[in-house]
C-alpha positions in Angstrom: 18.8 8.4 -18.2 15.0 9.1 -16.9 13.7 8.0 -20.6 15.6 4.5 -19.8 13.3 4.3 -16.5 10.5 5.4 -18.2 10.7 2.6 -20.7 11.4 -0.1 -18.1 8.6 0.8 -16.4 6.3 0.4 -19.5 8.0 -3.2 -19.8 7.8 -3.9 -16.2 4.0 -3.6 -16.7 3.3 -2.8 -12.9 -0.2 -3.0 -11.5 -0.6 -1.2 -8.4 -3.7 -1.6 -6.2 -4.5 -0.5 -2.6 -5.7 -2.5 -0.1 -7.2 -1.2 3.7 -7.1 -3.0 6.6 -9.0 -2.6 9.9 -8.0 -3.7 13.2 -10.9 -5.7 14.5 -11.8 -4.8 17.7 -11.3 -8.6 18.9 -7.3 -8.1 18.0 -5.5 -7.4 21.3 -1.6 -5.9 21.1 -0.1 -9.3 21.3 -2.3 -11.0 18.9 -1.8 -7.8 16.3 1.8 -8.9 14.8 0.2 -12.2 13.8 -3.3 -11.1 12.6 -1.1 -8.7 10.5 1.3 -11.6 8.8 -1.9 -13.1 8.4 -3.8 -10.4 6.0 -0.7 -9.6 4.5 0.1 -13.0 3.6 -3.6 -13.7 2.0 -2.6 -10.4 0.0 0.6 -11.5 -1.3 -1.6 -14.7 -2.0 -4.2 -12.7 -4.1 -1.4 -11.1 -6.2 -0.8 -11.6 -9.6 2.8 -11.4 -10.2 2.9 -8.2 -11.9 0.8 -6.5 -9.4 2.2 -4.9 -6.2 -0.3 -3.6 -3.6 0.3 -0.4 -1.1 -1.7 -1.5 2.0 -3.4 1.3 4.1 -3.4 0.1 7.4 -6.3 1.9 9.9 -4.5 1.2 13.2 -6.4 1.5 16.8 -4.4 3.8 19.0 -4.8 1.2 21.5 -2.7 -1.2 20.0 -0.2 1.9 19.1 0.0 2.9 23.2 0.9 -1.0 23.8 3.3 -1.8 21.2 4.7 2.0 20.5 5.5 3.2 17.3 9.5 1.5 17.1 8.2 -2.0 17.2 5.3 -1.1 14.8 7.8 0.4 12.4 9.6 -2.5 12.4 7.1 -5.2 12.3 5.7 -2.7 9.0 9.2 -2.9 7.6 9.2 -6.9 8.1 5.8 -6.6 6.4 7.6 -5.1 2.9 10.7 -7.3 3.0 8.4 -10.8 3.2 5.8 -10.4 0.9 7.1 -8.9 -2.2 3.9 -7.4 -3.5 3.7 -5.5 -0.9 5.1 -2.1 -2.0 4.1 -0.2 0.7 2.5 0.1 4.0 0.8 3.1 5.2 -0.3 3.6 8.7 -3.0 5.8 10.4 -3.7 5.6 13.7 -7.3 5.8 14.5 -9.4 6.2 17.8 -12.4 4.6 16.8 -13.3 1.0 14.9 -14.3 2.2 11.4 -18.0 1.5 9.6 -18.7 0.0 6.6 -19.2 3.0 4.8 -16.0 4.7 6.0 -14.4 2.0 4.8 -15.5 2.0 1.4 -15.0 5.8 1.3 -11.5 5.5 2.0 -11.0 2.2 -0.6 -12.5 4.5 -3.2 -10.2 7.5 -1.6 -7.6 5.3 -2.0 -8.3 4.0 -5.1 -8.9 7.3 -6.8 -5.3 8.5 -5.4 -3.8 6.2 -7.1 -5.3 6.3 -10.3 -4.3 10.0 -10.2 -0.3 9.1 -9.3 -0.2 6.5 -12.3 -2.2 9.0 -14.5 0.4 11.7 -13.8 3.4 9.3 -14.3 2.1 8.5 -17.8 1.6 11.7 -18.5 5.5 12.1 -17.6 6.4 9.4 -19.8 4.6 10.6 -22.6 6.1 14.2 -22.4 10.2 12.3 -21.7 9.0 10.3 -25.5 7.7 13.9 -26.9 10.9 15.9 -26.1 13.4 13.1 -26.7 11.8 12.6 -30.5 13.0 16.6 -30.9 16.4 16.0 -30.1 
C-alpha cells in the first residue's frame, strides 16, 4: 500500500514552497484577520496549480494578547480550507518587528528545511521501488 502512495505522489507532481509573512507594525488586532486574507489570497494567486505553499507566519505577540490563540487558530484554519494552495500555516509569535536580514535568514531557513523533507521523501521512494523490485 505505501508504494501506491509513493507513486501517486510522483504523478501528483507537488511543488512545495514556503512563504513568511510579517506583521507590519501598522496592522492593529482588528485590521489582522483582513490583512491576513489579504496575503494569503495574493499567495494562492501566485500559485501554479501544482504548487502548494506552507506559509510561516512571524506573528507580533501583541496581536496574539488581543485576539488570543482560539480565534487565531481558527482564523489559520479558515486560512487552509479557502485557499487551496495553502498546505499549511505555521505560526511563531514574536516580540519584536523582524529586519530585513532576519527575514531572509529565515526564507533561506525555510527554504533549506524544505528541501531537506522532499530530499528525504525521495529518498523513501526510491528505497519502497528498490525493495519491491526484490520481491
Amino acid at each position: 500500500m505505501t508504494s501506491d502512495k509513493g507513486n501517486m505522489m510522483d504523478k501528483l507532481n507537488v511543488e512545495f514552497h514556503v512563504s513568511v509573512l510579517t506583521v507590519p507594525s501598522f496592522v492593529s488586532a482588528d485590521q489582522f484577520p483582513e490583512w491576513l486574507h489579504h496575503e494569503a489570497l495574493a499567495i494562492q494567486d501566485l500559485s501554479e496549480d501544482n504548487s502548494l505553499t506552507i506559509v510561516r507566519l512571524f506573528l507580533a505577540s501583541r496581536i496574539k494578547e488581543v485576539l488570543g490563540r482560539e480565534k487565531l487558530d481558527v482564523l489559520l484554519q479558515a486560512i487552509t480550507d479557502k485557499y487551496p494552495h495553502i498546505f499549511r500555516v505555521e505560526m511563531v509569535v514574536i516580540d519584536n518587528q523582524l529586519n530585513i536580514d532576519e527575514k531572509e535568514l529565515i526564507q533561506s531557513d525555510a527554504e533549506n528545511e524544505l528541501a531537506q523533507i522532499l530530499e528525504t521523501v525521495k529518498k523513501l521512494q526510491e528505497l519502497q521501488i528498490a525493495k519491491s523490485k526484490l520481491h
